[in-house]
N, CA, C and O atoms as CSV, one atom per row, in Angstrom:
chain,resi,resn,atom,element,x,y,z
A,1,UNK,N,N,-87.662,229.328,130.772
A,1,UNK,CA,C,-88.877,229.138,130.014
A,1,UNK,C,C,-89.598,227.893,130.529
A,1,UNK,O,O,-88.957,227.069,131.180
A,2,UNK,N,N,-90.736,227.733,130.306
A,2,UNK,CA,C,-91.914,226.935,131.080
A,2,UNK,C,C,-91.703,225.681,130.272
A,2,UNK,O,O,-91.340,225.716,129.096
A,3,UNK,N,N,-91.848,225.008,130.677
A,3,UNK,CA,C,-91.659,223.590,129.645
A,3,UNK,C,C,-93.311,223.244,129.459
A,3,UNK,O,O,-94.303,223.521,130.133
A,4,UNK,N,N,-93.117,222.577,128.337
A,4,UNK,CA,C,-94.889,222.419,127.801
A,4,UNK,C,C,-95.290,221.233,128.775
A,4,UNK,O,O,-96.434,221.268,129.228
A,5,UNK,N,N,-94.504,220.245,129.119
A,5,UNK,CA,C,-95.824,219.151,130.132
A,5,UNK,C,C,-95.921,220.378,131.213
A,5,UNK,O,O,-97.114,220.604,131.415
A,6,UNK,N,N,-95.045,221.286,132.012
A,6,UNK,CA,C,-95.808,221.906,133.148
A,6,UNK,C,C,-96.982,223.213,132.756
A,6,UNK,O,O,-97.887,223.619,133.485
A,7,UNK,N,N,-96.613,223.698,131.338
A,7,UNK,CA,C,-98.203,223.808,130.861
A,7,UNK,C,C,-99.560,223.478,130.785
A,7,UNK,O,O,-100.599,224.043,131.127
A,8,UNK,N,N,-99.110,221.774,129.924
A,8,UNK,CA,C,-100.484,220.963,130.343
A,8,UNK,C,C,-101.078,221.241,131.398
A,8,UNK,O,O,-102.198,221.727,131.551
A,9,UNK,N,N,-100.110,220.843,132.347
A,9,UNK,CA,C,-100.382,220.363,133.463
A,9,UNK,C,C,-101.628,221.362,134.179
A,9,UNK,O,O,-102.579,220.903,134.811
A,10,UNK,N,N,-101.375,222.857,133.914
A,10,UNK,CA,C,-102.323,223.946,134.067
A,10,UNK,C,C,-103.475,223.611,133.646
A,10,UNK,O,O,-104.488,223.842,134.305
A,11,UNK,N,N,-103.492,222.974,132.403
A,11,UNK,CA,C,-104.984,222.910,131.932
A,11,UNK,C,C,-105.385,221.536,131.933
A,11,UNK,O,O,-106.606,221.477,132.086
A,12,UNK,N,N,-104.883,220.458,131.831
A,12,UNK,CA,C,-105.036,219.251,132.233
A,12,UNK,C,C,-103.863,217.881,133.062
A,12,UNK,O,O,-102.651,217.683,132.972
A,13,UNK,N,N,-104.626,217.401,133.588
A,13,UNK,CA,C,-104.276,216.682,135.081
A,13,UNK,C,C,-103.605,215.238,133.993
A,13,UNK,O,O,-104.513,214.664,133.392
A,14,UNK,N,N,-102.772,214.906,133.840
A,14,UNK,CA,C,-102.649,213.345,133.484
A,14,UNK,C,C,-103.376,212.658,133.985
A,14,UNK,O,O,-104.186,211.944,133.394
A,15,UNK,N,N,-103.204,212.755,135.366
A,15,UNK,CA,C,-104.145,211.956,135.903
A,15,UNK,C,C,-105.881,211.790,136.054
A,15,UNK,O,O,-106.518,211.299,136.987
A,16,UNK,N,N,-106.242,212.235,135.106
A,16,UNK,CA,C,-107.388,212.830,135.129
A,16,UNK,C,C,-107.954,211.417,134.265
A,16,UNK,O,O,-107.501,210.874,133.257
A,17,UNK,N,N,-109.380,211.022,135.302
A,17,UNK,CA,C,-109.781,209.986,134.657
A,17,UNK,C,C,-110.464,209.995,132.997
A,17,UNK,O,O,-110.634,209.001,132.292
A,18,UNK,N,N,-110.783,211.446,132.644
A,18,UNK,CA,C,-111.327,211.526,131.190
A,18,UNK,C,C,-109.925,211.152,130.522
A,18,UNK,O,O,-110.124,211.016,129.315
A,19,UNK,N,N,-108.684,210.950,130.819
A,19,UNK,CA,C,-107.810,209.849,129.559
A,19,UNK,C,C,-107.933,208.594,130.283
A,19,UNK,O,O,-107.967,208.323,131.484
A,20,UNK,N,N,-108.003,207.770,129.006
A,20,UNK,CA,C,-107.627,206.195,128.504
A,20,UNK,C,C,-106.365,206.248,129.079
A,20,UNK,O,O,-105.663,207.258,129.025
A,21,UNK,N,N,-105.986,205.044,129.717
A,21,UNK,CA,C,-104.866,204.322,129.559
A,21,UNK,C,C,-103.604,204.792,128.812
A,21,UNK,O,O,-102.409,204.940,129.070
A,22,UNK,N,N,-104.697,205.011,127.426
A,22,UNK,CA,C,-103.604,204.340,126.439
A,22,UNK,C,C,-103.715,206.283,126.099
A,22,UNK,O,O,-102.622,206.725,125.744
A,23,UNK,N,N,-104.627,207.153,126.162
A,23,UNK,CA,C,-103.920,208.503,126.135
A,23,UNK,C,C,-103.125,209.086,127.010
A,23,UNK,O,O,-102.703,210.237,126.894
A,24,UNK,N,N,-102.776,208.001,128.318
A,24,UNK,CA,C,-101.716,208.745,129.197
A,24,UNK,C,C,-101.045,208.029,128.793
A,24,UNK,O,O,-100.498,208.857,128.064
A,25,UNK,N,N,-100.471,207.044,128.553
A,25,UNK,CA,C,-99.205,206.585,127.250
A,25,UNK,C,C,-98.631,207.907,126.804
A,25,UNK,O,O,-97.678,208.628,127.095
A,26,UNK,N,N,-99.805,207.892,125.834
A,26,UNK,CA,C,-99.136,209.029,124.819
A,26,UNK,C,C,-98.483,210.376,125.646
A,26,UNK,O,O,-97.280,210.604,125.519
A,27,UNK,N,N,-99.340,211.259,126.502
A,27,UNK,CA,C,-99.101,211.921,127.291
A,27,UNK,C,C,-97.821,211.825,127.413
A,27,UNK,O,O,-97.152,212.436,126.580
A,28,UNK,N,N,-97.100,211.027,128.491
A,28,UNK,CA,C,-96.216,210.359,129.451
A,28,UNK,C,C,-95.014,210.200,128.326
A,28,UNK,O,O,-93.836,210.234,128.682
A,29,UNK,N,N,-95.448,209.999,126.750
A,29,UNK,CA,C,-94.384,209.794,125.647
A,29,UNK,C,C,-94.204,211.293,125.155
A,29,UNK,O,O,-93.103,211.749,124.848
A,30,UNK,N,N,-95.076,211.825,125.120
A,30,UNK,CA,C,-95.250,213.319,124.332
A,30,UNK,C,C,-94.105,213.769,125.058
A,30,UNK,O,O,-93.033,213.971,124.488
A,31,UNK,N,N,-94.320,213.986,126.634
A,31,UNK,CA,C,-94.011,214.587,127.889
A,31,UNK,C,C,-92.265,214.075,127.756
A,31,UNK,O,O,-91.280,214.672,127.322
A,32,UNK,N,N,-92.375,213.238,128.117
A,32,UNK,CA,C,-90.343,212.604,128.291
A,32,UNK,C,C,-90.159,213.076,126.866
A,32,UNK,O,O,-89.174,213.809,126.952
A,33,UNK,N,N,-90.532,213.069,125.663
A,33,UNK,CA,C,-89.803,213.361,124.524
A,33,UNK,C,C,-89.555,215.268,124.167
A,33,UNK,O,O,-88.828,215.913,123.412
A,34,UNK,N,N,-90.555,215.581,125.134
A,34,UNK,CA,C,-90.261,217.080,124.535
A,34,UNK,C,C,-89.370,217.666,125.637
A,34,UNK,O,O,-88.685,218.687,125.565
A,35,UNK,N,N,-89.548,216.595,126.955
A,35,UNK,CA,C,-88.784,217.596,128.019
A,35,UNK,C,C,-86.887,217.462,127.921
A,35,UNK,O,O,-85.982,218.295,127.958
A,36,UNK,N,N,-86.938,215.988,127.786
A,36,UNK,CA,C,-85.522,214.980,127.684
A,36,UNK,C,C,-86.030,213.674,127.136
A,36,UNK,O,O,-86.551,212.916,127.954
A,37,UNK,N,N,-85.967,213.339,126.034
A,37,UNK,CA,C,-85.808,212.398,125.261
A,37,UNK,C,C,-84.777,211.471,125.229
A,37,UNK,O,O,-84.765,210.579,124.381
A,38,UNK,N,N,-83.564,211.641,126.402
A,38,UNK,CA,C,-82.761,211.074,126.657
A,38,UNK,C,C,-82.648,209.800,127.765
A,38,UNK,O,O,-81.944,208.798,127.882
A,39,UNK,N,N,-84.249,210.710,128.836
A,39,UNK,CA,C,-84.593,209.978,129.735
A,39,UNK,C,C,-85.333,209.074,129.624
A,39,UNK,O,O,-85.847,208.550,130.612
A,40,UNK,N,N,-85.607,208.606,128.172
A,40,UNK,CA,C,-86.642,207.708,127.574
A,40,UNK,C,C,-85.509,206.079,127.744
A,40,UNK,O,O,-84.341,205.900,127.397
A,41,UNK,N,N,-86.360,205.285,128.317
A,41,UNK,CA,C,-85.709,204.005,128.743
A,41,UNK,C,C,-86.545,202.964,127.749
A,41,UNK,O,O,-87.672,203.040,127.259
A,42,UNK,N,N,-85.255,201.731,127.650
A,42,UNK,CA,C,-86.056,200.595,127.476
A,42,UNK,C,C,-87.948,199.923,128.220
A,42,UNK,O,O,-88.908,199.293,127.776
A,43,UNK,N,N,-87.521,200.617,129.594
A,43,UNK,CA,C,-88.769,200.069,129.885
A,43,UNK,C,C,-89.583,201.135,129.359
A,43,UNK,O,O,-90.509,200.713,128.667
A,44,UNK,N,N,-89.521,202.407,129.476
A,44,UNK,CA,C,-90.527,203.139,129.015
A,44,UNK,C,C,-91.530,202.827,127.433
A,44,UNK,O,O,-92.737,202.866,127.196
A,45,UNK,N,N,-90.290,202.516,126.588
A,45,UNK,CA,C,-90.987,201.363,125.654
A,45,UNK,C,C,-91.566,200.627,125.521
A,45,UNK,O,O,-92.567,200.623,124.804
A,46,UNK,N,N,-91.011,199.461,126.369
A,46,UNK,CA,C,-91.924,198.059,126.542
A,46,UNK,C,C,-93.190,198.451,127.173
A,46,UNK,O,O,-94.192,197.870,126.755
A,47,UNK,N,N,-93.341,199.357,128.132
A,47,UNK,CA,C,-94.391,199.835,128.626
A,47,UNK,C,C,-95.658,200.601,127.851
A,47,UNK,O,O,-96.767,200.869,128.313
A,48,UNK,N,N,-95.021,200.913,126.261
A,48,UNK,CA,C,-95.679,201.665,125.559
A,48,UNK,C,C,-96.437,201.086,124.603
A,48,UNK,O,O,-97.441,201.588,124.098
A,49,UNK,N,N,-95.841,199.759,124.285
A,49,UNK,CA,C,-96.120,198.752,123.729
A,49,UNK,C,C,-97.204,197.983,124.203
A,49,UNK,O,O,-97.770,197.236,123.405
A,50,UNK,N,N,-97.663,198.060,125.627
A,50,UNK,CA,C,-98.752,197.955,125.862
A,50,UNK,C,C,-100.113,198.335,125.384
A,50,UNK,O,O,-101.196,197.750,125.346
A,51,UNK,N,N,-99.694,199.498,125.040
A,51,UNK,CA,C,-100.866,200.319,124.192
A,51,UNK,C,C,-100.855,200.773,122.585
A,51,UNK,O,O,-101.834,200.990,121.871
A,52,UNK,N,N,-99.423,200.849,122.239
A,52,UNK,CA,C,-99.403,200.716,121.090
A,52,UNK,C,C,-98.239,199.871,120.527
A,52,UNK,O,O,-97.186,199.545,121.075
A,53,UNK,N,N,-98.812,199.543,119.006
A,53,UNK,CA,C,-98.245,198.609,117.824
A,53,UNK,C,C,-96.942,199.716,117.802
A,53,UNK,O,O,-96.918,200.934,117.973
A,54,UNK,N,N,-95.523,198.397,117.415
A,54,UNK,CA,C,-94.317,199.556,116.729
A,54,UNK,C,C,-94.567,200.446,115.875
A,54,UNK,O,O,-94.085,201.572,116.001
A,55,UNK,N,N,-95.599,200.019,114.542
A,55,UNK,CA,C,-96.239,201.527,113.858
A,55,UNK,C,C,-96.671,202.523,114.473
A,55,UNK,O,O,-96.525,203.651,114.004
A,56,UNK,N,N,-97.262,202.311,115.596
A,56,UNK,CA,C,-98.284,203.083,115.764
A,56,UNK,C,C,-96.912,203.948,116.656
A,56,UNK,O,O,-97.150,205.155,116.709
A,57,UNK,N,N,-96.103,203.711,117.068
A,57,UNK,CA,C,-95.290,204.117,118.251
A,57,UNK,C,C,-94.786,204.750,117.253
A,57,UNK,O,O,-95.273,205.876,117.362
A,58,UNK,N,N,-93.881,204.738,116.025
A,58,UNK,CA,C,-93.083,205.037,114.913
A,58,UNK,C,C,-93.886,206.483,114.910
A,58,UNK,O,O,-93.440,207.628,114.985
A,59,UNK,N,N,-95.011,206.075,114.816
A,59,UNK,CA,C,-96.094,206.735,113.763
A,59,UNK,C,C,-96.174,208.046,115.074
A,59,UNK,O,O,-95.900,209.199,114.741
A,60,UNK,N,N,-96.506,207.780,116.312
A,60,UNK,CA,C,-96.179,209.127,117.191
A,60,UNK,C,C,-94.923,210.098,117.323
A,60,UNK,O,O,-94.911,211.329,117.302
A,61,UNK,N,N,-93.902,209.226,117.461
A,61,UNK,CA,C,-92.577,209.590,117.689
A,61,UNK,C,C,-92.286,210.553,116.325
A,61,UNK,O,O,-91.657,211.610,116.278
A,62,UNK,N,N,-92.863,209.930,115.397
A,62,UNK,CA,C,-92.696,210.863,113.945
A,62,UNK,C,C,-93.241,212.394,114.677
A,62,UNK,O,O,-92.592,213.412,114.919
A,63,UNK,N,N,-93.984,212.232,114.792
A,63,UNK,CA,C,-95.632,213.507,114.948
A,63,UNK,C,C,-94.593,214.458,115.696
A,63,UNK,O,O,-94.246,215.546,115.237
A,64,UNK,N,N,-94.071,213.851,117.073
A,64,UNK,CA,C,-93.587,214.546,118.232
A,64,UNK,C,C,-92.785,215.243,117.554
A,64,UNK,O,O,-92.951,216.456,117.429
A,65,UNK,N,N,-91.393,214.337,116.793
A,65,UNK,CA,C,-90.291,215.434,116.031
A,65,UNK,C,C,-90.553,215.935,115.276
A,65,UNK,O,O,-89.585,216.574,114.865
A,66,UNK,N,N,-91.852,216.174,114.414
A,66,UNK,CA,C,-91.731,216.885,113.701
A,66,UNK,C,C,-93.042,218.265,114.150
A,66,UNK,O,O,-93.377,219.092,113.302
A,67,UNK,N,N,-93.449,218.267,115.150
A,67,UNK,CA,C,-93.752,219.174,115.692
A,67,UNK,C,C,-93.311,219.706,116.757
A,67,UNK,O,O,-93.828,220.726,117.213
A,68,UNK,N,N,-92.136,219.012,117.409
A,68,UNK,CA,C,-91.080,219.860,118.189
A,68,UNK,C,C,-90.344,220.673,117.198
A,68,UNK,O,O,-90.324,221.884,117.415
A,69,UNK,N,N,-89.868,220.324,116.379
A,69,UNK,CA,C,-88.904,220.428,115.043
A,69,UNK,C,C,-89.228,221.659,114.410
A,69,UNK,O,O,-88.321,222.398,114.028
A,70,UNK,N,N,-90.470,221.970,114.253
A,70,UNK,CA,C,-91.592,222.888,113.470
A,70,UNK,C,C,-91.678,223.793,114.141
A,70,UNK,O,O,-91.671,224.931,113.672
A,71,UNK,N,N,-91.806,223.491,115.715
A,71,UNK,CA,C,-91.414,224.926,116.598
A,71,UNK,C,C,-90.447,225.368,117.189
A,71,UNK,O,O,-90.448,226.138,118.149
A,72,UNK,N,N,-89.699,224.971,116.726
A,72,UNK,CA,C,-88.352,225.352,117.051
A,72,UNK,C,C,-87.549,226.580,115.775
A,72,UNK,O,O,-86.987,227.674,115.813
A,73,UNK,N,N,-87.884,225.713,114.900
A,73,UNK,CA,C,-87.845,226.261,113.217
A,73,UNK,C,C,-88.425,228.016,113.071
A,73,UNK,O,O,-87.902,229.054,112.664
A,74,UNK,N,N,-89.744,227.658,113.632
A,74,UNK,CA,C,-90.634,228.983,113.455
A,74,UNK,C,C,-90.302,229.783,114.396
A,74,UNK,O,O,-90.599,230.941,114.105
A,75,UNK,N,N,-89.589,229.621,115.865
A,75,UNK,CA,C,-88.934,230.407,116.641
A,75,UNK,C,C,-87.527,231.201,116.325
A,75,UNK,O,O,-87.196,232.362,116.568
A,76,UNK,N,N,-86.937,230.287,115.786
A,76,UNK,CA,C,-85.488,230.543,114.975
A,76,UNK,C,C,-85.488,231.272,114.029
A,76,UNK,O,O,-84.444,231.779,113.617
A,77,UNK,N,N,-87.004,231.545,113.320
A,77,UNK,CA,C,-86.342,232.360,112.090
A,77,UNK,C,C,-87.378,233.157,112.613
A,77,UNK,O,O,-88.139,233.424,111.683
A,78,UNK,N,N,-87.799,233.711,113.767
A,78,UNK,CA,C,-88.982,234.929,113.833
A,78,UNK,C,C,-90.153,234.709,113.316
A,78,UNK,O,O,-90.857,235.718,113.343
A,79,UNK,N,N,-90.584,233.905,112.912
A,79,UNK,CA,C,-91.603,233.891,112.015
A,79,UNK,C,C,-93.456,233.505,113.019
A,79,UNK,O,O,-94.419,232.765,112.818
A,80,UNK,N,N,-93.192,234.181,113.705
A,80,UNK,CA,C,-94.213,233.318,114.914
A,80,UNK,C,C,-93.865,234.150,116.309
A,80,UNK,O,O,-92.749,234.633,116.499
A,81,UNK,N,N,-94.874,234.250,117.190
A,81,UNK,CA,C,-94.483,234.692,118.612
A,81,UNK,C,C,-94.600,233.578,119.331
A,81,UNK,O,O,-95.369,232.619,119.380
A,82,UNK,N,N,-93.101,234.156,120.185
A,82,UNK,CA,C,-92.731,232.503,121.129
A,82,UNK,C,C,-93.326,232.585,122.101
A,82,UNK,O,O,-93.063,231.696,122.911
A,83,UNK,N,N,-94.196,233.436,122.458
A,83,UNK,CA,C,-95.410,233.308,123.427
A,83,UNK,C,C,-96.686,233.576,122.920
A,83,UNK,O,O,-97.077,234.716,122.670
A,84,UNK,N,N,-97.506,232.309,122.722
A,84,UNK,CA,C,-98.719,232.350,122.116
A,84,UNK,C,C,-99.425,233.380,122.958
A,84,UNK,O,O,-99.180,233.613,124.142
A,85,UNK,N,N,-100.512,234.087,122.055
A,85,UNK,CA,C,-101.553,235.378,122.607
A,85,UNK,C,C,-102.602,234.606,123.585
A,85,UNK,O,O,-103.396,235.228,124.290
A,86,UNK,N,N,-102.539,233.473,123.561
A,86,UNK,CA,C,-103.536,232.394,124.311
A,86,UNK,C,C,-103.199,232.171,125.732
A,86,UNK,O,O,-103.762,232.200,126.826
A,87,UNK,N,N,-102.110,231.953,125.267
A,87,UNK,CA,C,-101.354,231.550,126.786
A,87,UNK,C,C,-101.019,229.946,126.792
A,87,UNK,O,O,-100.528,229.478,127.820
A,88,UNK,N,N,-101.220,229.264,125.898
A,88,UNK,CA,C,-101.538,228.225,125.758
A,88,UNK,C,C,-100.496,227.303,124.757
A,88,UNK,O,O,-101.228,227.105,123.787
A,89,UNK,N,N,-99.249,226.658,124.469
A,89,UNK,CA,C,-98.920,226.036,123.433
A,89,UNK,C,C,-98.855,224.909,123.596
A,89,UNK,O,O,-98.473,224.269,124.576
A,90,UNK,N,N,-99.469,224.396,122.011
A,90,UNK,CA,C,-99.857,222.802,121.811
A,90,UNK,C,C,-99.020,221.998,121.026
A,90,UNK,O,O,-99.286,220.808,120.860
């Protein structure tokens, strides 16, 4: 199965100058947390902290698990097609 950053990646470039800085942060956090969250380092932190407050970091990391969490949930009990009609999952 396709992992969602090489999704993005179809429809948008990280590197793409229409993100901020601080939305390829997020990106780059979204991305390591949904692929391996294991590969998430001290520096990747301190690095994140550049752009955002510990709330604000709290406050993503919340978002991520609980919308990884949410689709995982809705896959597990059938309740949803695990391939969006779009082509597209966000």
């Amino acid at each position: 199965m396709e992992g969602l950053a090489a999704k993005l990646e179809r429809i948008w470039d990280p590197e793409d100058p229409i993100f901020t800085p601080r939305e390829k942060a997020a990106l780059e956090m979204a991305t390591l947390f949904t692929e391996d969250y294991r590969a998430i380092s001290a520096e990747h932190i301190q690095r994140w902290r550049q752009f955002f407050s510990d709330a604000e970091l709290i406050e993503l990391a919340t978002f991520m698990a609980l919308a990884d969490g949410f689709g995982k949930v809705v896959e597990m009990l059938g309740l949803g097609d695990v391939e969006p009609g779009c082509g597209t999952e966000l």
